[in-house]
Each structure stands twice: as C-alpha cells, then as structure tokens.
C-alpha positions as CSV (number, residue, x, y, z in Angstrom):
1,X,18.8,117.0,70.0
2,X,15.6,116.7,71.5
3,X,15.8,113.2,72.6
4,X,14.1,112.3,76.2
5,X,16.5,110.2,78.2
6,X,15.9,108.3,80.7
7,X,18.7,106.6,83.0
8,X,18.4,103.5,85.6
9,X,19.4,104.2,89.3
10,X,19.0,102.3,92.8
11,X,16.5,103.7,95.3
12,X,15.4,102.2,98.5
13,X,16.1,98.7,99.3
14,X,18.4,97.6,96.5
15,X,15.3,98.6,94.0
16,X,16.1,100.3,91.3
17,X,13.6,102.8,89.5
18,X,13.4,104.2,85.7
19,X,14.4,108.3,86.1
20,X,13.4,110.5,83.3
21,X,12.9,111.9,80.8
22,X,15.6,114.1,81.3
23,X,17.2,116.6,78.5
24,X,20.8,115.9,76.8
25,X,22.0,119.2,79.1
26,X,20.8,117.4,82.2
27,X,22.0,114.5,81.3
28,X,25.6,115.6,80.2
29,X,24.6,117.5,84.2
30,X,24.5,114.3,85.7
31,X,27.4,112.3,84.0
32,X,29.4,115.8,85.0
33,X,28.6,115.0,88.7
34,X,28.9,111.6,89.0
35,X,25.4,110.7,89.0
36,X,25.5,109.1,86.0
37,X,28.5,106.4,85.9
38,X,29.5,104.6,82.6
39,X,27.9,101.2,83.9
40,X,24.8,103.2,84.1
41,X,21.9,102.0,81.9
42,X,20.4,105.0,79.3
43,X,17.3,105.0,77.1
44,X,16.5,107.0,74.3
45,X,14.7,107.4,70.6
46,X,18.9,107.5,70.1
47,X,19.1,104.1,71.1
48,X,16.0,103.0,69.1
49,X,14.4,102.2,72.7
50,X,17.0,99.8,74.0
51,X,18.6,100.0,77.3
52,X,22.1,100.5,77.1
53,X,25.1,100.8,79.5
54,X,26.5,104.3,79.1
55,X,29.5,103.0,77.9
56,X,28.3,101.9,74.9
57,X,27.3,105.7,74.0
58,X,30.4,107.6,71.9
59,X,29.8,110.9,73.3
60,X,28.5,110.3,77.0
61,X,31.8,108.5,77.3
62,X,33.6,111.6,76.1
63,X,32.1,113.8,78.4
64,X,32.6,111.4,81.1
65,X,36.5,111.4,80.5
66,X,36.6,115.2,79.8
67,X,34.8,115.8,83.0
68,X,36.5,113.1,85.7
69,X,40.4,113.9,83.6
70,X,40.1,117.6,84.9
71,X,39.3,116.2,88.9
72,X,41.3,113.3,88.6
73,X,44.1,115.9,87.8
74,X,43.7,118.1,90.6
C-alpha cells in the first residue's frame, strides 16, 4: 500500500509539472475532488514506472465513479 504516486497537472503557461509523491489516501483525496480526472496521467512502483492515464487503473476508476455517481445524483 505504500506506493508513492505521482500525477501530471498543468501549471503556468500551458506547462505542465510532475506532482508527487503523494500517498494512495491523498490520492483517492484528489480523484474525490476532482483534482485528479481519469485522462490524468499517474506513476507508481504499481505501474512498474510507466505513466499511465488514470483510466487505465481498476480501482482509481472505481473511486472516481463512486465519488462523481453520489454528486451527479444530487
């Protein structure tokens, strides 16, 4: 469980900058609030050091759905 991820995001300027490492809780944080989208691209030891959209990933899609079903529903 104690994999470091790291996540891609835009900053200034249309540059986009490497974030991380943060925990699974934060992460599962961030895909909770949006920060984290499923076109996102993640990095871990869980991908064997590949970036990967979040999509790809079994359970960040989950908790995406699980989270955004319940505000969607609102």
């Amino acid at each position: 469980m104690g994999a470091g991820w790291y996540y891609i995001t835009s900053g200034w300027i249309r540059k986009t900058r490497r974030v991380g490492p943060v925990s699974e809780a934060d992460l599962l944080h961030l895909i909770d609030e949006g920060k984290i989208v499923p076109e996102t691209l993640l990095l871990s030891s869980k991908t064997k050091g590949k970036w990967v959209p979040m999509n790809s990933i079994a359970p960040a899609m989950q908790r995406w759905n699980e989270s955004h079903s319940k505000a969607s529903s609102e």
